[in-house]
C-alpha positions as CSV (number, residue, x, y, z in Angstrom):
1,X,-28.4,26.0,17.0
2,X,-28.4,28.8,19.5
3,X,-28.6,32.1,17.9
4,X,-25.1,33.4,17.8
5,X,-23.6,30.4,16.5
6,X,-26.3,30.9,12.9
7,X,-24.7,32.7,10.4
8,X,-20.6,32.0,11.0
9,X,-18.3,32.6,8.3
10,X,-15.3,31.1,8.7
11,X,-12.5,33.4,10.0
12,X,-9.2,31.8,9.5
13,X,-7.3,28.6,8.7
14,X,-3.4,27.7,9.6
15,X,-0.8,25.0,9.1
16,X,-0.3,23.3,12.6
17,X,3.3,22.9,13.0
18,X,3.5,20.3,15.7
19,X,3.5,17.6,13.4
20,X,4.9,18.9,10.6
21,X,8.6,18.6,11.5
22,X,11.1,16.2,9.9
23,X,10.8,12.9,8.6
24,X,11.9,10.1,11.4
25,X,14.3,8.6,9.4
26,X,14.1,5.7,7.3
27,X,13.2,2.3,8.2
28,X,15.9,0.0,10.0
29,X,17.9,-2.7,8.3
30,X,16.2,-6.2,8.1
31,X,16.5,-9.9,7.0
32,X,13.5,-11.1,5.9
33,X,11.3,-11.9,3.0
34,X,8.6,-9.8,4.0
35,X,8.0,-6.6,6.1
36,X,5.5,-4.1,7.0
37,X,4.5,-2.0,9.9
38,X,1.4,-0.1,10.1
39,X,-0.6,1.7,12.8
40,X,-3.0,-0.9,14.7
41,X,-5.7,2.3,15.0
42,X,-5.9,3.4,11.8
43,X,-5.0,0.3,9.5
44,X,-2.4,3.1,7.7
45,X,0.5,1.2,6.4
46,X,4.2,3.1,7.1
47,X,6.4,0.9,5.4
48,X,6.0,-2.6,3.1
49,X,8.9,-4.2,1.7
50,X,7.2,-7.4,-0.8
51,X,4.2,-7.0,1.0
52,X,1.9,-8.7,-1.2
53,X,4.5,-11.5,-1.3
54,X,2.9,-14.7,-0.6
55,X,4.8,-17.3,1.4
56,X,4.3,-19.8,3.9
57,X,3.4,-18.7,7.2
58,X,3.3,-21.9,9.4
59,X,1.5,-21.4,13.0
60,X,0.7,-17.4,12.7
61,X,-2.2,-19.5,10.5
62,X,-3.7,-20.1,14.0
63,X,-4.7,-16.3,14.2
64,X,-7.4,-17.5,11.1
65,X,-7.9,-20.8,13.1
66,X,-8.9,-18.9,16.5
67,X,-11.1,-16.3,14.7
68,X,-13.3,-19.0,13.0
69,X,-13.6,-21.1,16.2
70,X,-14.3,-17.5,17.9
71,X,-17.1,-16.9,15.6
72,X,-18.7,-20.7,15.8
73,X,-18.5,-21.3,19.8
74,X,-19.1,-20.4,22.7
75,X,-15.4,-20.1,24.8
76,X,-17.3,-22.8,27.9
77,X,-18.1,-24.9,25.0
78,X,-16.8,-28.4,25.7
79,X,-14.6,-30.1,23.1
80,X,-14.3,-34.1,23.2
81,X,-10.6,-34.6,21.3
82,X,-11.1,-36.9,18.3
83,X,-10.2,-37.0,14.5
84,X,-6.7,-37.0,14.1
85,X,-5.7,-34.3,16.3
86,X,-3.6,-36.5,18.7
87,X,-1.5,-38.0,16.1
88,X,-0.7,-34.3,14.8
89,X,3.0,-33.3,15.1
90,X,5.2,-30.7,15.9
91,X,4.3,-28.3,18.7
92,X,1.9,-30.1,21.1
93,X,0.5,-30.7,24.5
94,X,0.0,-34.2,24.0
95,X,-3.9,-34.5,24.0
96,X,-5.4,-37.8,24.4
97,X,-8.6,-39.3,22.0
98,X,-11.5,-38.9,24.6
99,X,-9.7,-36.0,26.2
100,X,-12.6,-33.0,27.0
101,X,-11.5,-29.6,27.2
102,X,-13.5,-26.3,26.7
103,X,-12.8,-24.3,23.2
104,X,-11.2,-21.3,25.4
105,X,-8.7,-23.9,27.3
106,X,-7.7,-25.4,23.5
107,X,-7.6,-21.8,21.9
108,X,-5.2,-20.7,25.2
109,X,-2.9,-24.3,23.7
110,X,-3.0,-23.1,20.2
111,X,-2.6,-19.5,20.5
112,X,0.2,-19.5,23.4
113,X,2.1,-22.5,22.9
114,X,0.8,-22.9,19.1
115,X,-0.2,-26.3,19.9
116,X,-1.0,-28.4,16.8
117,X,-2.7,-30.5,18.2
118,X,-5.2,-28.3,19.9
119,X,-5.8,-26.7,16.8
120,X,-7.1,-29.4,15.0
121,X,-9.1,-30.5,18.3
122,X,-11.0,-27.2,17.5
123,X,-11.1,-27.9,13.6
124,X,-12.8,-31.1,13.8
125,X,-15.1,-30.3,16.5
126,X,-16.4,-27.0,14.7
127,X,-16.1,-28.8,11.4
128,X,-18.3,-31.5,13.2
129,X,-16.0,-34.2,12.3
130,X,-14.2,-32.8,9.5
131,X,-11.2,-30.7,9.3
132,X,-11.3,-30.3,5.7
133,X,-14.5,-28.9,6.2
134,X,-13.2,-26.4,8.8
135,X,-10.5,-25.4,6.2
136,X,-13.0,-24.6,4.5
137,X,-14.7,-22.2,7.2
138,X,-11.1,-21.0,7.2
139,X,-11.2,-19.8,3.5
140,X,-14.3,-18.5,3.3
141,X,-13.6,-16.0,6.0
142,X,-10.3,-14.9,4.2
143,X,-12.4,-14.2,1.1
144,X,-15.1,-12.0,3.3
145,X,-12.2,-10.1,4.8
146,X,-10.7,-9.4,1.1
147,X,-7.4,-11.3,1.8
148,X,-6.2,-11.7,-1.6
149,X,-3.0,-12.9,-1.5
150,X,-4.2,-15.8,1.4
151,X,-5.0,-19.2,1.2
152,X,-4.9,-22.1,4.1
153,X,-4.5,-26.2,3.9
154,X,-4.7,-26.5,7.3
155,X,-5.6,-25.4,10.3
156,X,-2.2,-25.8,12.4
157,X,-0.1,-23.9,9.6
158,X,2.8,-26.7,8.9
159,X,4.3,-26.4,5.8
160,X,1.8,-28.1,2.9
161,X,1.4,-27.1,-0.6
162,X,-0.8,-24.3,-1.5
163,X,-0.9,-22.8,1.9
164,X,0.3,-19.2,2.1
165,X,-0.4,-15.8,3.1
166,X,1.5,-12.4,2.9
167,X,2.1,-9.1,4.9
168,X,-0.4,-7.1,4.1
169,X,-3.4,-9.9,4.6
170,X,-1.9,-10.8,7.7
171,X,-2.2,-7.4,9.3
172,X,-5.6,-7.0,8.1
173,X,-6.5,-10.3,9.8
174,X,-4.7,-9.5,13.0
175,X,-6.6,-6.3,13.2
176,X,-9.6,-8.1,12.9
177,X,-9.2,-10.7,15.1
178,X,-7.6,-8.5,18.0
179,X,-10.9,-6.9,18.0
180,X,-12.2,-10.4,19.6
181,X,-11.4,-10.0,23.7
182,X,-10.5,-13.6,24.5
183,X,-8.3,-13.7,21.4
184,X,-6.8,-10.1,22.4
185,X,-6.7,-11.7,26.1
186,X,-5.1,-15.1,25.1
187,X,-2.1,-13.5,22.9
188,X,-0.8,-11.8,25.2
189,X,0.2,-14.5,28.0
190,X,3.4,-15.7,28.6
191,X,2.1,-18.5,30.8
192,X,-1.6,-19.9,31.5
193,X,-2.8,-23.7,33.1
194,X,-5.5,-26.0,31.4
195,X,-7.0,-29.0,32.0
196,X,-4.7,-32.3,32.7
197,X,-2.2,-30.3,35.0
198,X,-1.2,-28.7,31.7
199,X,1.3,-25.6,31.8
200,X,1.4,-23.9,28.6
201,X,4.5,-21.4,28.0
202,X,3.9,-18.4,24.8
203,X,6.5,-18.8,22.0
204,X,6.5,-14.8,21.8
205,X,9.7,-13.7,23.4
206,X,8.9,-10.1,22.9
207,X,6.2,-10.3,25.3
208,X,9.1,-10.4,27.5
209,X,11.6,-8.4,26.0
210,X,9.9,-5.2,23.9
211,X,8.3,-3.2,26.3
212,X,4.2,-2.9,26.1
213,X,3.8,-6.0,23.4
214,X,0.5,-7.3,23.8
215,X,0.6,-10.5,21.1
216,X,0.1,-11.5,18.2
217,X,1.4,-14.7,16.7
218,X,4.8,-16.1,16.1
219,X,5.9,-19.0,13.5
220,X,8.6,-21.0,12.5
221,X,8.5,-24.0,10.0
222,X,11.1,-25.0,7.5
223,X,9.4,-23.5,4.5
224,X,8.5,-20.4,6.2
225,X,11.3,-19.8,8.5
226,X,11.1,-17.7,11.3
227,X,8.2,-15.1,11.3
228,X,5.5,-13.5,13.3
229,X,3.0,-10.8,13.5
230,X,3.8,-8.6,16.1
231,X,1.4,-5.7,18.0
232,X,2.6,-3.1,20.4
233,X,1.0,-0.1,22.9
234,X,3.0,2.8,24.0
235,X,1.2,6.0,24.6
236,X,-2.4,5.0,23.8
237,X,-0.6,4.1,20.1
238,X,-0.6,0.3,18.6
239,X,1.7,-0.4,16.4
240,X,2.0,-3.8,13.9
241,X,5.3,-5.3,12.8
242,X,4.9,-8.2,10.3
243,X,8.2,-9.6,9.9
244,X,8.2,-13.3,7.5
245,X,10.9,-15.3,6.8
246,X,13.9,-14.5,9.2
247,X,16.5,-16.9,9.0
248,X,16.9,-17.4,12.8
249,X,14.6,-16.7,16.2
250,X,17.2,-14.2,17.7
251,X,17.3,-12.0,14.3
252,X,13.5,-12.0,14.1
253,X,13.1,-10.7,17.7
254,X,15.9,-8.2,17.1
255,X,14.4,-6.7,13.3
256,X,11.2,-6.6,15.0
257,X,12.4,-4.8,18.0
258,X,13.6,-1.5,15.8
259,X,10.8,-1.9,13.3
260,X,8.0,-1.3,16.1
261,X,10.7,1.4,17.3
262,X,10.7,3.0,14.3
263,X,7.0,2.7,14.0
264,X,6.2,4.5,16.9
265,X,9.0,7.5,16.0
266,X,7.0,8.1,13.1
267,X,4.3,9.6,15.6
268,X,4.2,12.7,18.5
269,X,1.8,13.6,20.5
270,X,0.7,16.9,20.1
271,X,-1.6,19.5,21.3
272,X,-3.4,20.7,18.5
273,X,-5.7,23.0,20.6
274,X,-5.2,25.0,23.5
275,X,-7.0,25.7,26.3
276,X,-7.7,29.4,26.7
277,X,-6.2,30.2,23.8
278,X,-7.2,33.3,21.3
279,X,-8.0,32.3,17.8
280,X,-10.5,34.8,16.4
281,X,-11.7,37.7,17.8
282,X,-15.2,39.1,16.8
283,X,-16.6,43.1,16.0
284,X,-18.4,44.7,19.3
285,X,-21.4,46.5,18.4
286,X,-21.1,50.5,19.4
287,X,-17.3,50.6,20.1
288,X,-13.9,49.7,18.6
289,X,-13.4,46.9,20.4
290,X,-12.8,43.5,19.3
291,X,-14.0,39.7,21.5
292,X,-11.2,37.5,22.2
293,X,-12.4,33.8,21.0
294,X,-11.1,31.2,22.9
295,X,-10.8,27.7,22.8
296,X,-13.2,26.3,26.0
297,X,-10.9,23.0,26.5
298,X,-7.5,21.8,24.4
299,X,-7.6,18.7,22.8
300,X,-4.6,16.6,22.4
301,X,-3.8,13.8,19.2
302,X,-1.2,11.4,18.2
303,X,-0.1,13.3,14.7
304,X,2.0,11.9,12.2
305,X,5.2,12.9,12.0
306,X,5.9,15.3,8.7
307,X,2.6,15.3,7.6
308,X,0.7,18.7,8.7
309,X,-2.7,19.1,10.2
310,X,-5.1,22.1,9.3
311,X,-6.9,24.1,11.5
312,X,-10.1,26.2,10.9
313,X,-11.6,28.7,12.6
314,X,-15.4,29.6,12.7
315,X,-17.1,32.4,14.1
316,X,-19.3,35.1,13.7
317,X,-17.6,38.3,12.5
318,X,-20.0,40.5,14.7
319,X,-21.6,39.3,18.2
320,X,-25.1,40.4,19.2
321,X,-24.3,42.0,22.7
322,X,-25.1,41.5,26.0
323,X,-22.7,38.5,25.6
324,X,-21.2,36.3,28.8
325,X,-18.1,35.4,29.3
326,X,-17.5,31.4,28.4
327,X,-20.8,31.7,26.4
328,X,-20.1,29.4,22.8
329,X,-19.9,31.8,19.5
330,X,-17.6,29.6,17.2
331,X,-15.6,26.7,17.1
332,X,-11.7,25.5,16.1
333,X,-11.9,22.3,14.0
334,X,-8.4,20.2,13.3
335,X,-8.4,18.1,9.9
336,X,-5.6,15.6,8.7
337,X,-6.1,15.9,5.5
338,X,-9.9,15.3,4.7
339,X,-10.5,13.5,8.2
340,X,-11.6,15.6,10.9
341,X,-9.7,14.6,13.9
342,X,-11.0,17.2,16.4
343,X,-13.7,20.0,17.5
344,X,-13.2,22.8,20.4
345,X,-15.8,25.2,20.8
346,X,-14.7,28.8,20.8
347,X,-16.3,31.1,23.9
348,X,-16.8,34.7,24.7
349,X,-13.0,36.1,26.6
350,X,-15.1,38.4,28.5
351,X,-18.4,39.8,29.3
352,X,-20.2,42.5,27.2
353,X,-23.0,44.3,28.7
354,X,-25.5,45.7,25.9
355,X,-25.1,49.5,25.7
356,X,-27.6,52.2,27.5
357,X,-29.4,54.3,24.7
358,X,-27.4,56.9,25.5
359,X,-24.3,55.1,24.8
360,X,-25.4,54.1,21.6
361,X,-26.3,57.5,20.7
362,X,-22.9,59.5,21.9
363,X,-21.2,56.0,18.9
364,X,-23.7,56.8,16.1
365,X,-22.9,60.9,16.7
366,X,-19.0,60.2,16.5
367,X,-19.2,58.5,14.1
368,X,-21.3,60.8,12.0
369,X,-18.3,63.3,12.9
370,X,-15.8,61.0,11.9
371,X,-17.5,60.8,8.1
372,X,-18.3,64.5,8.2
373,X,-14.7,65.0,9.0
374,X,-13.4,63.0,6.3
375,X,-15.7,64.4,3.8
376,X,-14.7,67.9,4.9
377,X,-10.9,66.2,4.3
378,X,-11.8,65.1,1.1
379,X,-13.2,68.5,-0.4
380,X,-10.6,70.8,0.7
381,X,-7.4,71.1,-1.0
């Protein structure tokens, strides 16, 4: 520690008011069976509604599907189609018995155009000839990741009995699995080409209609109706929509259009230190003057909106002189809450040379006037 940083006290703490203004508002109107939105980042939930609701979730089960095969292959791994993935309905690309395709061309099928088909081509051929075994895979990583309220039949996610998830496991599992490149990669096409002249097109229309959506997963069965798990970037912030159950495509888009809106609105960017700024000042030796402490650099943070942040100033109540200007005495720390969020060090305004003897002697003589002077004050009437 260098020698004029030992020994701070701290010197002051404020209330940052950037990001302590007014609520945003509360959360748009919806029609759905289960809501949440929370901040990609942070995993902090800003609004449920039956979160822990659990319902069917047809193909946003592929998220679960594509992290197991993630964590079992190798993406140039080739997959010879067999089991009963070609007889699989619903969404396909019409793979053939015999067919051989690598695991990232099948997880490109399942994850853009949700291809059924494709996902079981992966669940047998990681479940080395059997999908029930890969369902298996399946629950056993919901269980390690603490999904509660989750529970898969089958890989493809069309409706079957005791096959179910809810809100807030899904966004935990998207989180997860967005951490993967070539899923984070693969979600967010609108188009790719694979093996057999094959053109797949993304079921995700607000890839194409909310600005800066980069995936997940939609579904749409029957049972579940019309839902998806939906992940946004604007201004280095990622938002999460979940949105299950919407009785139609259009209203889905549209609810989870102004909940990621109202997502982000819950957030500012704010400079929370400034650059050159005062925020202590320190005692000179041998004079009345005080050292401006300023910040060395500012530092800049997405801050939740209404909720304050904190900052606390350290440094020494005295320097040791000569001191140079831009030389390090303190520091200005930023907390949310308990979580440090940011560190500046504090530097010297201004050079200080260390005083001549003489100089020293002339401050030590007034100020033995000054007391003699006050004593004198104190005696006479």
């Amino acid at each position: 520690m260098p020698r004029r940083l030992a020994g701070l006290a701290a010197v002051g703490a404020a209330i940052l008011a950037a990001a302590a203004g007014a609520s945003a508002g509360s959360p748009p109107s919806y029609d759905a069976r289960a809501v949440l939105v929370g901040n990609g980042a942070t995993g902090e939930v800003l609004y449920t509604d039956a979160a822990a609701l659990r319902v069917p979730i047809a193909s946003i089960t592929k998220i679960m599907t594509a992290l197991v095969v993630l964590e079992r292959t190798q993406p140039g791994d080739v997959v010879v189609v067999g089991g009963p993935a070609p007889r699989i309905g619903g969404s396909t690309i019409g793979l053939r018995a015999g067919e051989r395709l690598t695991v990232r061309e099948l997880l490109a099928a399942a994850l853009v155009q949700s291809a059924n088909d494709a996902a079981y081509a992966l669940a047998y051929h990681v479940g080395e000839g059997s999908v029930p075994r890969f369902v298996r895979f399946m629950n056993a990583k919901a269980r390690e990741l603490g999904l509660a309220d989750t529970r898969f039949a089958r890989p493809d996610g069309l409706d079957a009995p005791d096959h179910y998830s809810s809100a807030r496991d899904l966004f935990k599992l998207a989180r997860v699995a967005m951490h993967k490149p070539l899923f984070r990669e693969l979600v967010r096409l609108k188009t790719a080409t694979i093996s057999g002249g094959r053109t797949l097109h993304t079921w995700n229309d607000l890839l194409s209609t909310y600005p800066g959506t980069i995936g997940v997963k939609t579904g749409h069965t029957s049972a579940a109706g019309w839902g998806e798990v939906a992940a946004a970037r604007r201004d280095g912030l990622t938002m999460y929509g979940i949105l299950l159950g919407s009785p139609g495509r259009d209203s889905r888009n549209a609810d989870l259009a102004e909940l990621l809106d109202w997502g982000f609105d819950q957030y500012r960017r704010a400079e929370i230190v400034t650059a050159g700024r005062t925020y202590a000042e320190a005692l000179v030796p041998f004079s009345d003057r005080r050292l401006a402490l300023v910040a060395e650099s500012s530092a800049v943070t997405i801050a939740r909106v209404g909720r304050p942040l904190v900052q606390r100033v350290v440094g020494p109540a005295m320097v040791d002189l000569p001191v140079e200007r831009g030389e390090r005495l303190g520091e200005v720390r930023v907390y949310s809450g308990a979580e440090l969020i940011a560190t500046r060090p504090l530097v010297a305004g201004e050079t200080i040379e260390a005083p001549q003897l003489g100089h020293r002697l002339r401050w030590y003589a007034g100020r033995s006037l000054d007391h003699a002077g006050d004593a004198l004050g104190a005696l006479v009437p």
